[in-house]
N, C-alpha and C positions, 0 to 999 in steps of 0.2 A: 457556495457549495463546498465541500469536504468531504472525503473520500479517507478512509481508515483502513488498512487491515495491516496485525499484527503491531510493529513500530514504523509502518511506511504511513506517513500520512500528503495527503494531499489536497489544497484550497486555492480553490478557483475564485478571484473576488473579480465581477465584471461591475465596471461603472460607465458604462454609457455618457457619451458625449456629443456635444451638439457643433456641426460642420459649418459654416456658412460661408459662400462665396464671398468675394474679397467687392469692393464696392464698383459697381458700374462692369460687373461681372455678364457677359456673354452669356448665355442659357443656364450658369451655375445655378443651382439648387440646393437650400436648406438640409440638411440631413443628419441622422442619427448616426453616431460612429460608435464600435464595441470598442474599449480600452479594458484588456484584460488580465488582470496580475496573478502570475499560478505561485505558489510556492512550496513546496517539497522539503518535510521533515524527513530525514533518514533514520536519522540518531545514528550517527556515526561510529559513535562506539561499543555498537553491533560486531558480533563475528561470525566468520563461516565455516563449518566443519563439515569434511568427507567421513562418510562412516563407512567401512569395511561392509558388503554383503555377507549375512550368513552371522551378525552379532544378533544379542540377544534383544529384549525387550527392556532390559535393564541395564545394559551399557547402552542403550539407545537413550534412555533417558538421563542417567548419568553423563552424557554426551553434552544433551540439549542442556541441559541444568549448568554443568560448566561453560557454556556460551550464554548465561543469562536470561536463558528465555523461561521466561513466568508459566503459569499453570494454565493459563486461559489459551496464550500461545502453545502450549504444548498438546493440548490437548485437540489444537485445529491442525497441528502438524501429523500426530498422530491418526485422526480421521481422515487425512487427506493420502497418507502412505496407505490406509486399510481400504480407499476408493479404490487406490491405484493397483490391488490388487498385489503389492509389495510384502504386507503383515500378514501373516495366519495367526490371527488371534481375536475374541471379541471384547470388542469396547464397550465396559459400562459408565457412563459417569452419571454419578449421582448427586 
């Protein structure tokens, strides 16, 4: 499994494995074991900016654009400030 948002990503690989008592084993039982490897892209050379309350629309994006962050990204950043009730403005993307 994998798990994406933004440049955070995340992959789950599970491989199940098989347990068995050691031989002449007391009530041991056969069994299925989870062996599970995560592993976490950051991309570290990501960065993080405070922005002043009270900037415009256009230094905000000016902002995001100088920390790298692409159109697709910007555009969830932005619906996610106009959720929170942060932006008075409407978004169209086309």
């Amino acid at each position: 499994m994998a798990i994406a948002q933004g440049n955070l990503t995340i992959r789950i690989t599970e491989t199940p494995q098989v347990s068995q008592p050691n031989a002449f084993s007391q009530g041991g039982t056969t069994e299925v074991v989870p062996r599970s490897q995560i592993q976490v892209d950051e991309q570290a050379d990501r960065k993080l900016a405070v922005l002043n309350s009270g900037v415009s629309l256009q230094e905000m994006v000016n902002g995001l654009n100088s920390l790298g962050i692409g159109p697709r990204d910007m555009i969830t950043i932005l619906q996610a400030i106009k959720a929170a009730g942060a932006m008075q403005a409407e978004i169209e993307v086309m």
